[in-house]
N, C-alpha and C positions, 0 to 999 in steps of 0.2 A: 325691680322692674325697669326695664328700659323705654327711656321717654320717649312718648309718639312723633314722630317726624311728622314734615309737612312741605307738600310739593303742588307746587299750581300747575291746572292740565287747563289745554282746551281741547276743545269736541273734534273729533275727524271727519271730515266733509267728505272724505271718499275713499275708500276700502280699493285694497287690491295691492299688489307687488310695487304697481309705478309708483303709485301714494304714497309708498312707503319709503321708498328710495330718494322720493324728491323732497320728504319729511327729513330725512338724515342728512341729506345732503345741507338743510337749511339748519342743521344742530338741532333739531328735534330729534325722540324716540316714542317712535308707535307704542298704544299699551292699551290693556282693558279694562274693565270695571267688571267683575261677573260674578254671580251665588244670589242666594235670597228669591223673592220671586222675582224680581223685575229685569228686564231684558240685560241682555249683555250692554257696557258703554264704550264704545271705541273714542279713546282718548291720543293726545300725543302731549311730553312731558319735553322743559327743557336739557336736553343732553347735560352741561355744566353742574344744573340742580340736582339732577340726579344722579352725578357722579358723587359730588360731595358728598350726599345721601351714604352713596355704597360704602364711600371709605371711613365710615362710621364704623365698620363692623361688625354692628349688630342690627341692619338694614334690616334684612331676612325672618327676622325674631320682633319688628316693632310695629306697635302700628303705626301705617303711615296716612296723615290726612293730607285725601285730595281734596283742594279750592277747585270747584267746578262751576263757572257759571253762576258765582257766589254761593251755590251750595257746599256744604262742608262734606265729602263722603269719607266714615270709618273702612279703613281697607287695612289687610295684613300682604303684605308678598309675596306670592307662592313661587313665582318662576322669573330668571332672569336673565335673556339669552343673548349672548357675546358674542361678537363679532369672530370668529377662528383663527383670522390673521392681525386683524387690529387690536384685539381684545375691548372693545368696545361696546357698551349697550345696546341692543338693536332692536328690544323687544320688552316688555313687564307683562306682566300678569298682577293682577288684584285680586283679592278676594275679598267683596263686600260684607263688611260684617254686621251681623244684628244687636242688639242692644241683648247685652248679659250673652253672648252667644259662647261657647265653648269650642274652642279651636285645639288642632294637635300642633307642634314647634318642637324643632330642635332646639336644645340649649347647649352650649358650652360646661364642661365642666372643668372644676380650679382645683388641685391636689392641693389644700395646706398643712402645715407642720410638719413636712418632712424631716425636718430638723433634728425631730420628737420620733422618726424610728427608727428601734434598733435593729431593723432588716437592711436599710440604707448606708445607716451607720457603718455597717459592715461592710459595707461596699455590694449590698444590693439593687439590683436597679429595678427601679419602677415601669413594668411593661402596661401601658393603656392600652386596652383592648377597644373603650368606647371615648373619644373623645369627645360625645355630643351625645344628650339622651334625651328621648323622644318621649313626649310630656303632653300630658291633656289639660288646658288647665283653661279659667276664664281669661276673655282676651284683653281685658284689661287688667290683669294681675299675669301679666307674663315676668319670670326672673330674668334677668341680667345674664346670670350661672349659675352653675350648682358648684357650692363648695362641698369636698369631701375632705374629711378630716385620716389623715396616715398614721395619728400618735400613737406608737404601742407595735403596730405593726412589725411582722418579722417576715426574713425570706421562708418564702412558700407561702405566706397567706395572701387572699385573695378579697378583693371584696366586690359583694353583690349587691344589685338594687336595692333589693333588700335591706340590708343596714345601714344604707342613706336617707338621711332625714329630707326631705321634700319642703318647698315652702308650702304654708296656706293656700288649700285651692288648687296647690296640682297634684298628678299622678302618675305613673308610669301608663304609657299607650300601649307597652307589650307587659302582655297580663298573662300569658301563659306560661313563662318561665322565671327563673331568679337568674337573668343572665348575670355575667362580669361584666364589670368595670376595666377592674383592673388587678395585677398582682405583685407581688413582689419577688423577682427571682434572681438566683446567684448568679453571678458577673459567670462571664467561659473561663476564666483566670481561676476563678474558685471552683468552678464546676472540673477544671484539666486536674488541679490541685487535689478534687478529693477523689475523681479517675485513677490517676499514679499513686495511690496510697492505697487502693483498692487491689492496685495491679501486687503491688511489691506485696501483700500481705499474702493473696491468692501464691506468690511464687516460696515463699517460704515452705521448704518440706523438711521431712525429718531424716536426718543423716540416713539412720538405720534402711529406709525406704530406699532411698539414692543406693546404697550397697548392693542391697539385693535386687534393683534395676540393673545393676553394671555387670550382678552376674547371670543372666536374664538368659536367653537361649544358648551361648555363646559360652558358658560358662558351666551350662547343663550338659552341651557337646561335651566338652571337654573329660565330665566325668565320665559321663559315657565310653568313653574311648578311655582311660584311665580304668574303667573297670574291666574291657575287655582284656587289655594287656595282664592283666593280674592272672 
């Protein structure tokens, strides 16, 4: 589980575009508090705090306590909108959370023991289809990653949700299929490799065949004409 971060807010005295501009301009970033029953909280966060924040990593995936007012509020991070040309923070989003409340999160997932397959080994390479999988779990027991183990694996196998072991308490959000992960397939080096070996076998014919192509219309004429003479 990744440890809950913690950023002091204060209250937004006045809503609107100007607000918001003259909030950034001061190194502030506008933001919300919103879910649960109680009203939305227009907040604003220090820009520097909440950069460091970001460059954690695993910002998106924690929860983060907001110091409000001396009260402490449980929030996770839903949205985080960047500036297009600065790339800068310009906006958060919160999602106020309830005690034992079950939340959905992307997680990161970690391929280990590559080492340990014999599809790799051979110079297969490992295509990820999902680098992040979408997990219900409670929100104080959110993972870090999901480690998925490769030992054994060969090229063409694949693996699905399905044969990932999940921590305590979470689950797959998408319940209606066994999608992929990820799979293992042959390098183009090996795939051209067994093309051209496919090709040359296909060209192989039998002598005898080849003869009686060369004497093919061309050769039929010929008796034709051969027996009229006679």
């Amino acid at each position: 589980m990744s440890d809950a971060l913690n950023l002091s807010a204060e209250l937004r005295e006045r809503a609107g575009k100007g607000a918001s501009r003259e909030l950034r301009r001061n190194g502030r970033v506008p933001a919300v508090i919103y879910g649960g029953k109680e009203e939305p909280t227009t907040i604003h966060l220090e820009e520097k705090a909440l950069v460091k924040q970001l460059m954690t990593g695993h910002f998106m995936n924690s929860i983060v306590m907001i110091d409000l007012d001396g009260k402490s509020h449980r929030t996770l991070p839903k949205d985080v909108a960047l500036d297009p040309v600065k790339d800068r923070p310009i906006h958060v989003d919160f999602l106020r959370l309830a005690k034992d409340a079950t939340i959905v999160v992307e997680i990161p997932v970690v391929f280990v023991n590559e080492e340990d397959s014999p599809g790799l080994k051979r110079g297969g390479v490992l295509n990820v289809v999902r680098h992040e999988l979408e997990l219900s779990c409670e929100a104080d027991k959110i993972p870090g990653q999901i480690e998925i183990d490769v030992t054994g694996l060969e090229v063409g196998d694949s693996i699905h949700i399905s044969s990932v072991t999940l921590p305590k308490g979470a689950e797959s959000a998408i319940t209606d299929r066994d999608f992929t992960i990820a799979t293992i397939v042959a390098p183009s080096a090996l795939k051209r490799a067994e093309g051209e070996s496919s090709d040359e076998d296909g060209d192989e014919t039998d002598p005898g065949s080849v003869a009686a192509t060369e004497q093919g219309p061309d050769a039929d004429a010929a008796e034709e004409q051969a027996d009229k003479s006679e």
